[in-house]
Wavefront OBJ file of the C-alpha trace (Angstrom):
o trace
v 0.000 0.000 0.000
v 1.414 3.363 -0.841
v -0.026 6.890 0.446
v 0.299 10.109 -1.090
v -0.920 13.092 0.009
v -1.350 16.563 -2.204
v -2.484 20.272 -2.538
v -3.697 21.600 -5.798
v -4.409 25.369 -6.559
v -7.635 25.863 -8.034
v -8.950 29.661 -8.478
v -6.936 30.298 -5.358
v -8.366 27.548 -3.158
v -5.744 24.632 -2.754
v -7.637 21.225 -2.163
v -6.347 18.585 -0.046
v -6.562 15.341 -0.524
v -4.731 11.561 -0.883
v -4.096 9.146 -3.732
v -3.929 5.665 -2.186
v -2.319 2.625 -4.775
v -3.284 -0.483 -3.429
v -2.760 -3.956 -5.373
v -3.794 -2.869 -8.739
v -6.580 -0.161 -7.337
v -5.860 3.540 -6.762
v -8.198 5.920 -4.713
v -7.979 9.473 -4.868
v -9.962 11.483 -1.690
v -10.428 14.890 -1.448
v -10.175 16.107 2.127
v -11.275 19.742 1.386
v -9.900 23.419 1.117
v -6.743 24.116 3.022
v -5.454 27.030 4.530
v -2.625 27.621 2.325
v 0.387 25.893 0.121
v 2.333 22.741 1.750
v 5.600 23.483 2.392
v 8.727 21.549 0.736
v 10.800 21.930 3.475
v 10.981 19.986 6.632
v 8.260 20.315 9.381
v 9.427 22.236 12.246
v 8.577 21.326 15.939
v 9.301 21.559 18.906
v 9.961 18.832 21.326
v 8.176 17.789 25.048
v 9.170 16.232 27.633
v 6.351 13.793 28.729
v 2.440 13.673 27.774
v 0.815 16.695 29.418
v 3.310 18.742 27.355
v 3.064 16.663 24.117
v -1.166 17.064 24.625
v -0.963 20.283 25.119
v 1.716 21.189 22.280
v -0.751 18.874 19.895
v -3.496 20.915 20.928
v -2.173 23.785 19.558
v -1.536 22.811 16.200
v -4.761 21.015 16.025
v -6.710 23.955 17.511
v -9.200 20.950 19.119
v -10.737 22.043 21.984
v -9.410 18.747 23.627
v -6.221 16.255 22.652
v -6.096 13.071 25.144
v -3.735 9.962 25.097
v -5.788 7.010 25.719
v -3.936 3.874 26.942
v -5.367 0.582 26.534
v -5.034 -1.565 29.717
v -3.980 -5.285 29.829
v -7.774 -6.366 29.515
v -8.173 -3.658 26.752
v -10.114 -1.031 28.970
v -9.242 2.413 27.639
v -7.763 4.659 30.127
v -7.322 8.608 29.515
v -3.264 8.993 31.033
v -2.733 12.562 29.613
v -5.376 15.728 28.463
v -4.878 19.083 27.214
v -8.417 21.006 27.398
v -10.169 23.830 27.091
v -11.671 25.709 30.238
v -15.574 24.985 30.565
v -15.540 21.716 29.141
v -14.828 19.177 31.849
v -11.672 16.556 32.080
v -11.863 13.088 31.206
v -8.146 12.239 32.790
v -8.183 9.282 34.716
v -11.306 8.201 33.353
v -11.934 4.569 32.268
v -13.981 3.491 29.176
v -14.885 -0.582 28.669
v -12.941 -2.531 26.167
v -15.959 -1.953 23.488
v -15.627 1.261 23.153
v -13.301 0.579 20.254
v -14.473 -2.359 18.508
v -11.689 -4.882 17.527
v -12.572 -4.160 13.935
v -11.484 -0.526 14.736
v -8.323 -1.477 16.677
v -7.244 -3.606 13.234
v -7.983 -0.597 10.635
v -5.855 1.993 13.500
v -2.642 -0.381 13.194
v -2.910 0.540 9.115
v -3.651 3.848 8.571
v -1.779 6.921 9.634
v -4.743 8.179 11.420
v -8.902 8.469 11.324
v -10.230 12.099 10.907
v -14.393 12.870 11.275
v -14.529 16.177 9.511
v -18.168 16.615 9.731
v -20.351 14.198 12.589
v -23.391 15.403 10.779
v -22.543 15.934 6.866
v -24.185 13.209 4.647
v -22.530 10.371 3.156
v -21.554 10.909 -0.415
v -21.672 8.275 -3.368
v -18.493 7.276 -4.781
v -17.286 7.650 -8.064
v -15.600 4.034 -9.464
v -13.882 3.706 -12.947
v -14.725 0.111 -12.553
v -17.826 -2.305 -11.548
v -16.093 -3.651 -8.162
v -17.169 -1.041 -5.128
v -13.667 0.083 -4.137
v -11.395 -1.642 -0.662
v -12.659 1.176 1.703
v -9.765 -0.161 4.116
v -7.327 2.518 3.387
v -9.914 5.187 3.340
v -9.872 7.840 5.664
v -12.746 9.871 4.504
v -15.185 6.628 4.582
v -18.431 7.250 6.310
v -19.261 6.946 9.967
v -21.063 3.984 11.582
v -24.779 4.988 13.198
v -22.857 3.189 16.479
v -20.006 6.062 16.409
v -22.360 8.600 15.582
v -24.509 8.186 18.261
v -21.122 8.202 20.488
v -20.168 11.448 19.324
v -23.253 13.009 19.837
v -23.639 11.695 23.665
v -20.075 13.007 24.064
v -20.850 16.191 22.822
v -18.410 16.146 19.884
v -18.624 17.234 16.413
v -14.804 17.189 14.810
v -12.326 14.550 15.925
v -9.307 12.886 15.073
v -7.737 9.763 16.159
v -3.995 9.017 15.931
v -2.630 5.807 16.434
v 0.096 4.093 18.785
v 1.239 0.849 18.393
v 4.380 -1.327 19.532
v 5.691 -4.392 18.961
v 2.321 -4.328 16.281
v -0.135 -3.905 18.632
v -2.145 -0.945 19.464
v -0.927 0.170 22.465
v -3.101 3.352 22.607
v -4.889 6.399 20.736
v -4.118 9.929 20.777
v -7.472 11.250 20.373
v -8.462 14.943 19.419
v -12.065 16.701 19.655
v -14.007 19.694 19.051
v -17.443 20.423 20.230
v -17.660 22.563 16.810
v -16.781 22.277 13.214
v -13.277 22.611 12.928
v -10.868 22.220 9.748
v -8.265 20.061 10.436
v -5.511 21.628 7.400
v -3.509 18.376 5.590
v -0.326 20.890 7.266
v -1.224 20.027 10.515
v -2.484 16.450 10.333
v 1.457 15.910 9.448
v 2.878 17.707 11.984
v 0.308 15.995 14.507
v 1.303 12.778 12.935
v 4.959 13.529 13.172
v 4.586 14.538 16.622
v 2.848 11.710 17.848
v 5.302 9.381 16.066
v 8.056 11.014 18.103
v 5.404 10.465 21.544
v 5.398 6.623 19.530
v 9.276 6.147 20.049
v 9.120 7.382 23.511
v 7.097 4.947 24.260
v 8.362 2.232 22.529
v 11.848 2.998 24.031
v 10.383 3.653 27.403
v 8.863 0.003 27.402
v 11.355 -1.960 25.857
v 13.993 -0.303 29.021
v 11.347 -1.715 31.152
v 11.180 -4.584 29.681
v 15.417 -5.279 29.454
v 15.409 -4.546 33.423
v 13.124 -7.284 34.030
v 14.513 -10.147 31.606
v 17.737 -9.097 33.415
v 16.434 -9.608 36.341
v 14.719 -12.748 35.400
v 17.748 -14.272 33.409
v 19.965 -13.410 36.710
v 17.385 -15.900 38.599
v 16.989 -18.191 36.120
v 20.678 -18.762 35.977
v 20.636 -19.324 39.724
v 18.253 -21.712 39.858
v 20.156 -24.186 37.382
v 22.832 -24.154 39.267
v 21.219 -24.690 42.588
v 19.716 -27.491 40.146
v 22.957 -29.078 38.987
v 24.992 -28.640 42.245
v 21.397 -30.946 43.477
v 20.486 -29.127 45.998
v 17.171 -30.476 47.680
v 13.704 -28.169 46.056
v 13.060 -27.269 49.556
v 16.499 -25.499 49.857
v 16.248 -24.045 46.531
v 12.854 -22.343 47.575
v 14.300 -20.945 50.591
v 17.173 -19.610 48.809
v 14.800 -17.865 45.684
v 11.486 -17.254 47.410
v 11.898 -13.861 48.495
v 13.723 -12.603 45.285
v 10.415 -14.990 43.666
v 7.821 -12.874 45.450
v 9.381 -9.289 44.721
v 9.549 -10.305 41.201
v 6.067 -11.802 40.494
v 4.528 -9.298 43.532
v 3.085 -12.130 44.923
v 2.973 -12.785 49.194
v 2.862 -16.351 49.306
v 4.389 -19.626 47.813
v 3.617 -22.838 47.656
v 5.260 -26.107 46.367
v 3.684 -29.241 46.663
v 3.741 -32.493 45.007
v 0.583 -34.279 46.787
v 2.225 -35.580 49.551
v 4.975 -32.618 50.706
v 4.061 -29.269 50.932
v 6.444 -26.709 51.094
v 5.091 -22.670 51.922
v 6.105 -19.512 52.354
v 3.579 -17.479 54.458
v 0.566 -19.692 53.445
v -1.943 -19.108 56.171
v -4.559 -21.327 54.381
v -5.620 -24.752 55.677
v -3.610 -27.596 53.719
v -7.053 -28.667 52.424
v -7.550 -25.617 50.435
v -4.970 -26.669 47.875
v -6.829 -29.079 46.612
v -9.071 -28.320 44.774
v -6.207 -25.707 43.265
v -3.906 -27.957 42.145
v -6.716 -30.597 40.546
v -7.482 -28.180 37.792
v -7.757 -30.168 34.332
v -4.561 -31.079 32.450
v -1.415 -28.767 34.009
v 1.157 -29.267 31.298
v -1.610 -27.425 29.586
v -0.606 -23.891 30.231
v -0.777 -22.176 33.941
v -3.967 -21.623 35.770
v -4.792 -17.948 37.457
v -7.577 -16.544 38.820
v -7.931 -13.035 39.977
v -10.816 -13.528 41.874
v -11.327 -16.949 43.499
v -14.427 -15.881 45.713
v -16.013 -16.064 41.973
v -13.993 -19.058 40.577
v -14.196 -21.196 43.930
v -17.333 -20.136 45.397
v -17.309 -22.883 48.104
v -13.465 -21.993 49.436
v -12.874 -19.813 51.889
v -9.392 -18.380 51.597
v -7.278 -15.543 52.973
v -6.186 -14.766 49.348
v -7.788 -13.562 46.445
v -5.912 -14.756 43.480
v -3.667 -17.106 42.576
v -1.576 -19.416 39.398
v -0.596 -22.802 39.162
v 1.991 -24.019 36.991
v 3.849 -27.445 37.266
v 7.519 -28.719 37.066
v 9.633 -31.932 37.618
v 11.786 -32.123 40.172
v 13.932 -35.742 40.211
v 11.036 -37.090 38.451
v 8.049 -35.849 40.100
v 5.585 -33.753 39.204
v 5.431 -30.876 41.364
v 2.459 -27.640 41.823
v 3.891 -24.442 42.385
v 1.055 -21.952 43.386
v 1.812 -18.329 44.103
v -0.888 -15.985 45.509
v -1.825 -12.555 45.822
v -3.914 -10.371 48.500
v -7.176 -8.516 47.838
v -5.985 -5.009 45.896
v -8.999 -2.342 46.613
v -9.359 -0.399 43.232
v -10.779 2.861 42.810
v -12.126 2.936 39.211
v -13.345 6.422 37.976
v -15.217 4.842 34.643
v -15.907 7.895 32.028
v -19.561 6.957 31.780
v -22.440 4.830 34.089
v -22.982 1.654 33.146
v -26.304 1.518 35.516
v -28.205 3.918 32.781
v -30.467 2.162 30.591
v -28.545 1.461 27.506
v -30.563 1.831 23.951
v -30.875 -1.645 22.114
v -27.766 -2.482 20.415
v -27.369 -1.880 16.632
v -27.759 -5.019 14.208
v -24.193 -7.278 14.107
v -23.084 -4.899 17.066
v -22.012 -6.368 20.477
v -21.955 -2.803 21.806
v -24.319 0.201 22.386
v -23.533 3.735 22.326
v -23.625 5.385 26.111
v -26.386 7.341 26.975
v -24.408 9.484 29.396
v -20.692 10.686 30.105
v -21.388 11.554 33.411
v -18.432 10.115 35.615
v -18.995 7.635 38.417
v -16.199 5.679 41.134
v -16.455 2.080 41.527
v -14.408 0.656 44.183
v -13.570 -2.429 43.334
v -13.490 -5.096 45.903
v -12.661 -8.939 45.733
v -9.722 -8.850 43.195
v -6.526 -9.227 43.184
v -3.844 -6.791 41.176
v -4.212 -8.567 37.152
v -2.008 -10.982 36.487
v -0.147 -9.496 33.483
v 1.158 -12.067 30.739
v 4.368 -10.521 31.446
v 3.525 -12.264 35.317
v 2.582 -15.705 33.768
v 5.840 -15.733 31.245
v 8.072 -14.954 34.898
v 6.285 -17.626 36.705
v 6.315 -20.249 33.894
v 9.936 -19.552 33.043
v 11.341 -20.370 37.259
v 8.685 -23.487 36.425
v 11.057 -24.649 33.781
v 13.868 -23.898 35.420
v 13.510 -25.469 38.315
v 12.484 -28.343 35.828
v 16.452 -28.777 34.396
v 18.089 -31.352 34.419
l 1 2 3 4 5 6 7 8 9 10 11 12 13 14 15 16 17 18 19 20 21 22 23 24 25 26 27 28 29 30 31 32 33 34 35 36 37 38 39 40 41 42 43 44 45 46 47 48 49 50 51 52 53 54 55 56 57 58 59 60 61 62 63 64 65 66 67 68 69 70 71 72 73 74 75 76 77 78 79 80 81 82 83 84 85 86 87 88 89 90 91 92 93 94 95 96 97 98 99 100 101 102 103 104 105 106 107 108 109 110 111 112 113 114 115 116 117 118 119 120 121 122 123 124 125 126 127 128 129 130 131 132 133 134 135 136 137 138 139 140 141 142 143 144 145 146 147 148 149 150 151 152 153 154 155 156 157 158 159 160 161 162 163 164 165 166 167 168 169 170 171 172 173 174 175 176 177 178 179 180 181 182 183 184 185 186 187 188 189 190 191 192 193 194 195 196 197 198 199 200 201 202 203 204 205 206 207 208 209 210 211 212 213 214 215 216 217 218 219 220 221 222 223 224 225 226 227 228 229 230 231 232 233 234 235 236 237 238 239 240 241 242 243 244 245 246 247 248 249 250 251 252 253 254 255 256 257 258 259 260 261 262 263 264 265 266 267 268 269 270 271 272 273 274 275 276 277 278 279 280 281 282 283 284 285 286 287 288 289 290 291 292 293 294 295 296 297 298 299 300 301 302 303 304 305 306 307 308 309 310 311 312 313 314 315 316 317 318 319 320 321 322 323 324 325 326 327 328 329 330 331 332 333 334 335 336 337 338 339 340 341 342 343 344 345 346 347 348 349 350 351 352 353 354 355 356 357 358 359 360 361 362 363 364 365 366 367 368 369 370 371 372 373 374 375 376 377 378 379 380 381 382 383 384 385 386 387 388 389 390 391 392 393
C-alpha cells in the first residue's frame, strides 16, 4: 500500500486530498480546502518532555478544543493517562472506558492507517465515483463514512470534529491519541502531518520507554533463572532451593505467598490457608496445559474460603516428580473512575453490534473489591519460566 498526500491550486483555493495505490486499485480522496500551500521543506517542531506537554503542544496545532492519550489496559479497557483542554468543558483524565468502546474491527484498521479524521459528525454520506464495476477496498480510506454506532457516540459526548492518531508497539495498538471539538473545525492536511509527526516522536518514547522496562526485568529474570540451574545441577534439595529464591520470587512476580507441593509434601512460604484448600487448586484439568490464574477466586471457587484472592498454578519436575507451584496474591482495593455509568439504561444495540452507544458521560467511582492486582502475561511468562527452570536437568 502506498499513500500520497497533495495540494492543488484551483482559483486560489488549494484542495487537499490523498491518492492511495493499493494492489492494482488507486483511490484518490479529497479532504477539502486548506489554509494555504504545503511546504517543501521539513516540518518544524518543537519537542516535550512527557504527555501533558506533548497534549498540550498537539493541541495547539490542532486547535481541538481537547487532545487526550488514551492507553489501553492489559484487559483492553481504555484509560485517559494525559489531556490538554479547554476551560468549561470538563476533564476526562483518569477516566476509564470498557474494552468496546473501540471495537476490535477498529483497533485492526488503527494499526494501518496513519490516522482516522471525522470532519463533519453530521454531513451526509456521499456516493463514490468508481472507474470500474467492483465497489472500491474502503480499508485505506480515511474519509469513509461513519457507523450509526459512532455517531450516536459522538453526539452523547458532545463532539462534532475529531481525530484519532494511532500508537502501536511491537504491532499492537498500544493506545490512541485522540483529538475533539465540540464545533466544526478544519483540520488543514499541514497540521495532520505535523500531529502525525509529533505523535510518532510520543510513539518512540514509548516504545523505548517500554522496551527499558522490559530489558530490566529479563535481566532480572535471566539473573534468577541462571541461579536456579545451578542450585539445580549442584542438586540441591527443592526445599532449599525455595528458601534460597522465594523472596527474590515474590518481589519479582509481587506475589505474598508460595507454595510447592507435590501431593504428599508441601512446602510454603507465608501460606496461612488450611492444607485442604490446595486441593481443589492444584486438581485443575490437564497442568502441562498452560498455567492456571484466577484473579478472583471468591467467583472461581465459590465454596473456598481463603485468605487470598488470586492465585496461578503451573507445574515442574523435580527428580522425576511432578510438582504444583502456586503463588498468591492479597485482595488489591481499586478505585475505578469509569468515564460513563454503566447503571443507565442502555438503547438496544445496533444489528451485528455487540456494543451500544452510552447514553451518558457523566463520571462515576467504583471501588472495586474482591480482586486481586491482574495478572499481566508478562507475570505468567516470569512464573512459567522459574517453572522450567527449576524443571532442568
Amino acid at each position: 500500500m502506498n499513500r500520497r498526500f497533495f495540494s492543488l491550486q484551483n482559483n486560489g483555493v488549494f484542495l487537499e486530498g490523498s491518492i492511495v495505490t493499493h494492489d492494482s486499485s488507486t483511490m484518490i480522496e479529497i479532504y477539502g480546502d486548506g489554509d494555504q500551500e504545503p511546504s517543501s521543506s521539513p516540518i518544524s517542531l518543537h519537542n516535550f518532555s512527557d504527555e501533558a506537554e506533548f497534549v498540550e503542544l498537539l493541541r495547539q496545532i490542532l486547535n481541538l478544543d481537547r487532545v487526550m492519550v488514551y492507553r489501553f489496559t492489559d484487559n483492553e479497557d481504555g484509560e485517559v493517562i494525559a489531556e490538554s483542554h479547554i476551560t468549561g468543558i470538563g476533564s476526562y483524565l483518569n477516566h476509564r472506558y470498557p474494552a468496546s468502546d473501540v471495537p476490535m474491527v477498529a483497533r485492526r484498521l488503527y494499526l494501518i492507517n496513519p490516522w482516522r479524521t471525522i470532519r463533519d459528525r453530521d454531513g451526509e454520506a456521499m456516493p463514490i465515483a468508481s472507474i470500474g464495476q467492483s465497489p472500491p477496498d474502503l480499508t485505506y480510506s480515511d474519509v469513509r463514512s461513519i457507523s450509526p454506532y459512532h455517531i450516536d457516540y459522538m453526539k452523547a459526548m458532545g463532539t462534532y470534529t475529531s481525530l484519532s492518531i494511532p500508537i502501536a508497539v511491537d504491532g499492537r495498538l498500544w493506545g490512541l491519541v485522540s483529538g475533539h471539538s465540540e464545533k466544526f473545525t478544519k483540520i488543514p492536511l499541514t497540521a495532520l502531518l505535523k500531529a502525525k509527526e509529533l505523535s510518532r516522536r510520543f510513539n518512540n518514547k514509548v516504545l523505548t520507554d517500554l522496551h527499558k522496562r522490559q530489558f530490566e526485568s529479563l535481566d532480572r529474570l535471566g539473573r534468577m533463572e541462571r541461579r536456579i540451574r545451578r542450585y539445580v545441577l549442584d542438586e540441591l534439595s527443592i526445599e532449599s532451593i525455595l528458601s534460597e529464591i522465594v523472596d527474590e520470587f515474590c518481589t519479582l512476580t509481587a506475589t505474598s505467598t508460595v507454595v510447592a507441593t507435590n501431593g504428599d509434601v508441601v512446602l510454603s512460604h507465608n501460606f496461612q490457608d488450611p492444607i485442604e484448600n490446595l486441593e481443589p487448586l492444584i486438581s485443575l484439568g490437564n497442568p502441562f496445559e498452560r498455567p492456571f490464574h484466577s484473579e478472583a477466586m471468591h467467583i472461581d471457587f465459590p465454596n473456598l474460603f481463603s485468605h487470598y484472592v488470586g492465585f496461578v498454578r503451573v507445574v515442574f519436575v523435580f527428580e522425576g516428580e511432578v510438582w504444583n507451584l502456586l503463588l498468591f496474591r492479597g485482595e488489591e482495593i481499586e478505585e475505578i473512575t469509569w468515564g460513563h455509568r454503566p447503571d443507565l439504561p442502555q438503547p438496544t444495540p445496533l444489528t451485528h453490534s455487540s456494543a451500544s452507544p452510552h447514553t451518558s458521560f457523566d463520571s462515576y467511582v467504583e471501588l472495586r473489591h474482591g480482586h486481586c492486582r491482574s495478572f499481566t502475561s508478562n507475570d505468567i511468562r516470569t512464573i512459567s519460566t522459574i517453572a522450567r527452570a527449576l524443571s532442568y536437568g
